[in-house]
PALO-723621 format. One record per residue (C-alpha): x, y, z; residue in one letter. Coordinates in steps of 0.05 Angstrom, whole numbers, plus 32768, in hexadecimal, padded with zeros to 4 digits. Example, Ala and Ser with C-alpha at 12.3 -4.5 7.8 and 13.67 -1.06 7.14 Angstrom:
<recs>
80F6	7FA6	809C	a .
8111	7FEB	808F	s .
</recs>
This chain:
<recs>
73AC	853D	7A76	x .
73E6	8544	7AA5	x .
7420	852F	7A7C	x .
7411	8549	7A3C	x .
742E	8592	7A39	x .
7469	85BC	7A11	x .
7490	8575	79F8	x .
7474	8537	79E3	x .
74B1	850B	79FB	x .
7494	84C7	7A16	x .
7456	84E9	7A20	x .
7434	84C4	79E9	x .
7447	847A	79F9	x .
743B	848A	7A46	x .
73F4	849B	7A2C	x .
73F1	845A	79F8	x .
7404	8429	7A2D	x .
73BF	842D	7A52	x .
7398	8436	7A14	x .
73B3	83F8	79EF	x .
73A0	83D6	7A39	x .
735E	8401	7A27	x .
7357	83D4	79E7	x .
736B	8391	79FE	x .
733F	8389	7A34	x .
730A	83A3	7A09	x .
7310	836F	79D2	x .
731C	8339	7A0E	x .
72DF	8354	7A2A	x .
72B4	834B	79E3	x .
72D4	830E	79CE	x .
7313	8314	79AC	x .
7338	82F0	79DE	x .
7374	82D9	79B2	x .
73A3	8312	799C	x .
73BD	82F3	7958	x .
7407	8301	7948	x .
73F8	8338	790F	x .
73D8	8361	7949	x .
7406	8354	797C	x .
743C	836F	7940	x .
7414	83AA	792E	x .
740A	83B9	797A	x .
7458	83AF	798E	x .
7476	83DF	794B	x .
743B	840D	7967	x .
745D	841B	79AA	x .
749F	841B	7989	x .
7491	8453	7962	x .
747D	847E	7999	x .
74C3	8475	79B3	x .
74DE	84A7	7980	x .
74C5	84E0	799E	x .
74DF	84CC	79DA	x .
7527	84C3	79C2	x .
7538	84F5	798E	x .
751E	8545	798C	x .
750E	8548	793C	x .
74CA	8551	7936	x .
74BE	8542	78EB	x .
74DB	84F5	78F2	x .
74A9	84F4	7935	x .
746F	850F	7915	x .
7475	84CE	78DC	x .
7487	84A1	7919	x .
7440	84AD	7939	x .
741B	84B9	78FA	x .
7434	846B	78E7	x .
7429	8458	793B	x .
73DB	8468	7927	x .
73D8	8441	78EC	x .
73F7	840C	7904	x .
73C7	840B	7951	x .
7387	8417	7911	x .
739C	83C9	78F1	x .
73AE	83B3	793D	x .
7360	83BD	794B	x .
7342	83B1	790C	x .
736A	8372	78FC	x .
736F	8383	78B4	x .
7393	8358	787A	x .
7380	8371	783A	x .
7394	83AE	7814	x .
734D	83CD	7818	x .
7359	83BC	786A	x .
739F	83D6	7873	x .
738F	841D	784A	x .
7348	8425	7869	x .
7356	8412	78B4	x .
735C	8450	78D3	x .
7322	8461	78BA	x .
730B	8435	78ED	x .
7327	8461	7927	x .
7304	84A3	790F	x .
72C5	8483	7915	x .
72CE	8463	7952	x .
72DE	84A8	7969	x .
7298	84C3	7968	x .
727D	847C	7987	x .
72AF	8468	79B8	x .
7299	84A9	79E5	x .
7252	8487	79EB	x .
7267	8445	79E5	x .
7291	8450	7A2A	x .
7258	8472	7A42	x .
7226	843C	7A43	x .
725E	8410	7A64	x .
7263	843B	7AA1	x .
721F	8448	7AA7	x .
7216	83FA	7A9E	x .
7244	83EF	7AD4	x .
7236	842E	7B05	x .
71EC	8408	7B1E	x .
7213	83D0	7B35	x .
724F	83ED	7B4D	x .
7240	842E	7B78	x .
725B	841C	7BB7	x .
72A0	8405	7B96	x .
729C	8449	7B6F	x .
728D	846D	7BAB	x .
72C9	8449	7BD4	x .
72F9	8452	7BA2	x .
72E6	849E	7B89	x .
72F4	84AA	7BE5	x .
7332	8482	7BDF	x .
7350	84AA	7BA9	x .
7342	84EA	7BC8	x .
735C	84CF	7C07	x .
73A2	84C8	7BDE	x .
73A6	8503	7BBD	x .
739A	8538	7BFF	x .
73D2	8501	7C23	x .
7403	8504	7BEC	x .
73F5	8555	7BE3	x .
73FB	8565	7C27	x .
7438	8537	7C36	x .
7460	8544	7BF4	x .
745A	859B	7C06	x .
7475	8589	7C46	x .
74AD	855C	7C26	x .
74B9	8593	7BEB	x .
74BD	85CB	7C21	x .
74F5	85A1	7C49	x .
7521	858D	7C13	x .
7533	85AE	7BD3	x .
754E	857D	7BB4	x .
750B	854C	7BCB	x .
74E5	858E	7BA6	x .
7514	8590	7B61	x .
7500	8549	7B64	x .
74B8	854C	7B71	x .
74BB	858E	7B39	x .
74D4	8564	7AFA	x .
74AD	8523	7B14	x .
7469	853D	7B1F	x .
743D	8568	7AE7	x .
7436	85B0	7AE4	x .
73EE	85B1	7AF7	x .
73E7	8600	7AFA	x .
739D	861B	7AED	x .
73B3	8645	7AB6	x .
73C1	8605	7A82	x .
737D	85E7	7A9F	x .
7357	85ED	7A63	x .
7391	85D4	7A30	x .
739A	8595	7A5B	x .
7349	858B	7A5E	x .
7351	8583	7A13	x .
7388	8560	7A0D	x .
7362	8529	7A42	x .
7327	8531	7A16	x .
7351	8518	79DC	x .
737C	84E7	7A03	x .
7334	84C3	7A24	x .
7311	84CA	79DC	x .
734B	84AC	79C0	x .
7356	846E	79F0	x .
72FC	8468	79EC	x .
7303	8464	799F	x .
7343	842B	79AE	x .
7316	8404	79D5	x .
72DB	8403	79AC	x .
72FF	83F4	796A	x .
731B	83BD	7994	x .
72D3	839C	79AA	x .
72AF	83AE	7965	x .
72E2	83BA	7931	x .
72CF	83C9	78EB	x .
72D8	8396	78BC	x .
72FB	83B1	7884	x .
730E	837B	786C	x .
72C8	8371	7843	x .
72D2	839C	781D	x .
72EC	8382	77D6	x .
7303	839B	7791	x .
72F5	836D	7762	x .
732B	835C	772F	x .
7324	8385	76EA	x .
7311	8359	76AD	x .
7353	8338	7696	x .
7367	834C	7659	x .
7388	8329	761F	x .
73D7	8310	7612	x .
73E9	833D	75E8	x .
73BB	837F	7604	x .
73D6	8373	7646	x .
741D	835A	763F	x .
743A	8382	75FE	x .
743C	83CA	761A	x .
7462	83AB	765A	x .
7489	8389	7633	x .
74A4	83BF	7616	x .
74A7	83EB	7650	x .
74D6	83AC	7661	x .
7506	83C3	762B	x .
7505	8410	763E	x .
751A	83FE	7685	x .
754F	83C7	766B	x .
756E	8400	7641	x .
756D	8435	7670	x .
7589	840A	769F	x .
75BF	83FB	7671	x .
75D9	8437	7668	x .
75CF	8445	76B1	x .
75FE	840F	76C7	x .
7631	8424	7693	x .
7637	8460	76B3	x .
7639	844D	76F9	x .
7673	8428	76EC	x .
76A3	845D	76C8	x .
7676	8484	7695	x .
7669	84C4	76C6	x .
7696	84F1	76A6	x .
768A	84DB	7653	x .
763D	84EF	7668	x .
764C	8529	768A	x .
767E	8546	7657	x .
763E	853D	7621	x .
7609	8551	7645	x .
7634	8592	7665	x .
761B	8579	76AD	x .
763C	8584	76EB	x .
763F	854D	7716	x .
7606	8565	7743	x .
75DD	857A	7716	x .
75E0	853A	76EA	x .
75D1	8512	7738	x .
7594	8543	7742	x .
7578	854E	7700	x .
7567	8505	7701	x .
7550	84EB	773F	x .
750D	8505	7747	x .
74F7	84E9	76FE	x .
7515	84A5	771A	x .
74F1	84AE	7757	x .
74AF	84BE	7739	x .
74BC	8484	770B	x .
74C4	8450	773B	x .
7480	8478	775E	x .
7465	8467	7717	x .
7481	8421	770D	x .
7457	840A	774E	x .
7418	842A	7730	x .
741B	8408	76EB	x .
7429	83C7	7711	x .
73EC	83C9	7737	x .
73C2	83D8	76F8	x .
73E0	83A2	76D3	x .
73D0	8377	7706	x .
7388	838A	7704	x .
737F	8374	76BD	x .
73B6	833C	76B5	x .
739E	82FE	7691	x .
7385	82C9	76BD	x .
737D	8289	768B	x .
73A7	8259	76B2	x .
73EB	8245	76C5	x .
7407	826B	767A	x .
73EA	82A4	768B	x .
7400	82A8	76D6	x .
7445	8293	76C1	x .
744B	82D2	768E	x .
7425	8306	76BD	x .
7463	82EB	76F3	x .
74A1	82F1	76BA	x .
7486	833B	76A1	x .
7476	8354	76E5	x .
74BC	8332	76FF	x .
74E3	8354	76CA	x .
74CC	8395	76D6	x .
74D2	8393	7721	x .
7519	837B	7717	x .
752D	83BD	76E1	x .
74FF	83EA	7716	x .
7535	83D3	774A	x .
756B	83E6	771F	x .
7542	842E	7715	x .
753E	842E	7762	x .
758C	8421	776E	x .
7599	8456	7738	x .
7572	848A	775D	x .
7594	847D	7795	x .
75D8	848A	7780	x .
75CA	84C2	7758	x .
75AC	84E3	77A5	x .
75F2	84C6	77C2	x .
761D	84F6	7784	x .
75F3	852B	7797	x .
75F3	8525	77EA	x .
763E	8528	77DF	x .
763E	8566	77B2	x .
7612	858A	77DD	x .
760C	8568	781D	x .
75D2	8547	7843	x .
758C	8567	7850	x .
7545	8556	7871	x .
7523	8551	7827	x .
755B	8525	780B	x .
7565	84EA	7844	x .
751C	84ED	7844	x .
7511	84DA	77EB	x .
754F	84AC	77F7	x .
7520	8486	7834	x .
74E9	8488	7804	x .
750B	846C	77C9	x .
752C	8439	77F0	x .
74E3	8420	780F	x .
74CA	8428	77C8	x .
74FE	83F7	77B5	x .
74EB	83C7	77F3	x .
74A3	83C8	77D9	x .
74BD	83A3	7791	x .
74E0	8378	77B8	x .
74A2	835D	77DB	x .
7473	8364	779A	x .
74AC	8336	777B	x .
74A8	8303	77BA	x .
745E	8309	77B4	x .
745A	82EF	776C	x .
7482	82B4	7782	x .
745F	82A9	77C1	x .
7420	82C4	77BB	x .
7403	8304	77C9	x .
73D4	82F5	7807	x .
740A	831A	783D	x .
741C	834A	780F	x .
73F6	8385	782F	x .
740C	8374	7877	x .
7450	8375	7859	x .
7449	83B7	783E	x .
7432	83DC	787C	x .
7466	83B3	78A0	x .
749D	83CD	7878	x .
7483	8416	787B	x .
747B	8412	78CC	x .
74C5	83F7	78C0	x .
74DD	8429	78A5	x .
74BE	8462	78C5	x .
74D7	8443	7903	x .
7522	843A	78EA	x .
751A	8485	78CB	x .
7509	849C	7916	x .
7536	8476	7936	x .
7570	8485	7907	x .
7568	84CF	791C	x .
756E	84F6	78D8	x .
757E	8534	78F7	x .
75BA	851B	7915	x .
75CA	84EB	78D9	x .
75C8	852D	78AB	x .
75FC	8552	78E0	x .
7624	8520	78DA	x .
7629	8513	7891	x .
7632	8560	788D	x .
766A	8567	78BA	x .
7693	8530	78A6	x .
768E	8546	785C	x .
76A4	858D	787D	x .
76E2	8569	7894	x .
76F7	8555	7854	x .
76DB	8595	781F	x .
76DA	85C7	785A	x .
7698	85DD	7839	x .
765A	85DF	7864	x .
7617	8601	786B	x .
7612	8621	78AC	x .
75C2	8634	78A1	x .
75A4	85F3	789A	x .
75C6	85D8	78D1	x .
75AD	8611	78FB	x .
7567	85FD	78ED	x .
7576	85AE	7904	x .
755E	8593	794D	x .
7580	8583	7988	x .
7596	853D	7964	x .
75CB	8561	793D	x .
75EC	857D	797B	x .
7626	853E	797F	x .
7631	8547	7933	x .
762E	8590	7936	x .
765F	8597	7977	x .
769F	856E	794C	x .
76A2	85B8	7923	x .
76D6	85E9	7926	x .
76CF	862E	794A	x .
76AE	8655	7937	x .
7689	862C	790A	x .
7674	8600	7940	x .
7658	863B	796F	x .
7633	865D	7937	x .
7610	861A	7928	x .
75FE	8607	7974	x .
75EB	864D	7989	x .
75A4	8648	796C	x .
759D	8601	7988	x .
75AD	8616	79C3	x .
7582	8652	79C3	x .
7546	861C	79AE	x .
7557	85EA	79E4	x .
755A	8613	7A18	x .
7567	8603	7A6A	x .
7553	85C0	7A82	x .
7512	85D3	7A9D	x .
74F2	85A7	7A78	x .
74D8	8568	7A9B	x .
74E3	851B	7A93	x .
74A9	850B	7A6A	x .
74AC	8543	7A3A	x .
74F5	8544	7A1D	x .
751D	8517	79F2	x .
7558	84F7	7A02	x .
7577	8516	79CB	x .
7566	8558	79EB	x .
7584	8545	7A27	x .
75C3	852F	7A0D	x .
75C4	8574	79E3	x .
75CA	8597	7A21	x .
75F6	856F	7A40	x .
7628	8581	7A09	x .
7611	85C1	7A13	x .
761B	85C5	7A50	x .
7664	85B3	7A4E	x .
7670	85DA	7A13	x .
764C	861E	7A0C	x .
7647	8633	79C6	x .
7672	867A	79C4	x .
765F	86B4	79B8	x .
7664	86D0	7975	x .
7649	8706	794A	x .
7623	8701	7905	x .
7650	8716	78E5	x .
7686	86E2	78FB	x .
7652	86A6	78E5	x .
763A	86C4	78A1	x .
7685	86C6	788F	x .
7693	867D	78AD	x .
765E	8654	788C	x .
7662	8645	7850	x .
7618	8630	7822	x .
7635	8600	77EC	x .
75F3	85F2	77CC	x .
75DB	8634	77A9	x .
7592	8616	778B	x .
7591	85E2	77C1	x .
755C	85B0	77B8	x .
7545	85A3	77FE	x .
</recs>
């Protein structure tokens, strides 16, 4: 209630920290007295997550950060495994939600026959505090300014006019920690619930239509790697392509392909024959084959987003498909290792990779990794597009400052304007943002007129696909 305000900065993990302690002690208390190391995993990339708010300003890579940090604190209490687990598990924390509120409510009232007098004491003791540390920290504040700056950026803004908006956001923050600690002592078992495997169907009804998806893939592939090494200007020259367009036209059918690839995998799966050792060894070589030519699909995708990044230059939408395609690609990799090693971690692996990789996409800070792929392809084409950079966070600011005036001042002005003065306090700003002003701080952005910018930057990309 008190630290949760205008930023989110390490607000979230400060408020994580005593729920997880909310959850362990409440599976200690009903039994589940050994943390296993899948929980202790799940619990650990939980916390991590929340450090992304805390150390860069863009909101979009946060907002995935904590949506993952739930999913992953949903299979930390549930203890989930399988696939029906890992996708229905927060599930779990929704209905806990509307329970945990009266299953903490019977607890204290459980407690409160036995323990008035300690409540009593304790209720006196913290009162006791609070009118000592009130009346002594005025006096303090009065004597010293620099005690009072201090005591201004260290202690919450606890002004009656945000009352109610804090009163909800305690509501949420104790409903939230009650629903922890009751998935913790009674989770859900999610587990249970199982799909039954579709009736397997025969050789040549199962195998022949992969079989010759085998030999689509192997032929666009082909051509694909002729190409990449050399054939770029023969295909453009027939098809009357620019370079860009030939990169863009194609990656979203690759991506969607790959998107598609996974799908008819898990189908095939569902109705593979299951005779014996033949039939296990040709459900491995088909599925193999085609993982193998979907990596090549992935790797082509790629590179066709890396011509068209340099064409155009960098933006939110395009690191973002590039993450995806490159997780997409990660996902084959462990459906390959799976059919060699058996499929029984596969799900765990899955959501591991994902937390993975929303934590390295957080952590990388895209905002500042697009900056900087902007500006140093500035330095070399001297073409750059002054908007989108405007509409970046407070993580571009480093990039952003390396630009010539007045390119650089027309691109920092509006960050600047954004950021504002450091009145912010500790808990609810990013160290990015903090750095930002520091560079601000020792290098004002100048003043210029509209006029001055719309004639210094440059948009490259006409149809931009962002």
């Amino acid at each position: 209630m008190a630290l949760l305000d205008d930023g989110v900065g390490v607000n979230l993990l400060l408020v994580a920290l005593p729920a997880t302690l909310t959850a362990y002690f409440a599976a200690r208390r009903a039994g589940r007295s050994r943390a296993r190391p899948w929980t202790l995993a799940w619990g650990t990339g939980g916390l991590a997550l929340l450090l992304v708010p805390a150390l860069h300003a863009a909101q979009w890579p946060s907002f995935l950060a904590v949506a993952t940090a739930v999913g992953l604190a949903s299979l930390a209490l549930h203890g989930s495994r399988t696939w029906a687990g890992v996708l229905l598990s927060p599930f779990g924390l929704v209905d806990s939600l509307s329970k945990g509120a009266a299953w903490g409510w019977r607890g204290v009232r459980s407690r409160a026959g036995d323990a008035a007098g300690n409540l009593g004491s304790a209720l006196r003791a913290l009162a006791v505090t609070a009118v000592l540390l009130l009346v002594f920290g005025a006096l303090f504040a009065g004597a010293d300014a620099a005690f009072a700056d201090l005591l201004g950026r260290l202690v919450p803004d606890t002004s009656l006019g945000e009352g109610p908006w804090r009163l909800v956001l305690f509501a949420f923050g104790l409903l939230g920690a009650l629903a922890a600690g009751r998935s913790a002592a009674a989770p859900l078992r999610w587990d249970s619930f199982r799909t039954g495997p579709g009736r397997p169907r025969g050789r040549a009804e199962w195998a022949l239509p992969l079989l010759l998806l085998c030999v689509l893939f192997a032929v666009f592939n082909a051509i694909q790697l002729a190409v990449l090494f050399g054939g770029y200007k023969a295909v453009l020259d027939k098809t009357g392509q620019t370079y860009a367009e030939y990169a863009r036209q194609g990656f979203w059918q690759l991506l969607i392909a790959t998107l598609l690839t996974l799908l008819v995998i898990v189908v095939a799966l569902r109705w593979a024959p299951r005779g014996g050792p033949g039939d296990r060894n040709l459900v491995r070589a088909i599925l193999g084959t085609l993982s193998a030519l979907t990596l090549i699909v992935v790797a082509s995708a790629v590179r066709r987003m890396d011509m068209y990044v340099e064409a155009y230059g960098l933006t939110r939408l395009r690191i973002s498909v590039v993450t995806m395609e490159l997780w997409l690609g990660l996902v084959i990799l462990l459906i390959m290792a799976a059919g060699v090693w058996g499929a029984r971690r596969l799900p765990r692996a899955v959501a591991a990779s994902a937390a993975a990789g929303a934590l390295a996409f957080g952590l990388a800070a895209p905002d500042a990794l697009i900056a900087e792929n902007n500006v140093r392809r500035y330095e070399t084409t001297h073409k750059f597009d002054l908007h989108y950079a405007r509409d970046l966070s407070a993580d571009a600011v480093p990039a952003l400052d390396r630009l010539e005036e007045p390119l650089r001042s027309c691109a920092l002005a509006p960050l600047a304007r954004d950021l504002g003065p450091a009145t912010a306090s500790w808990y609810e700003t990013s160290w990015s943002e903090t750095r930002a002003r520091e560079i601000l701080k020792k290098r004002p952005p100048r003043t210029t007129t509209p006029e001055t910018c719309d004639t210094t930057g440059e948009n490259p990309d006409p149809d931009p696909d962002r």
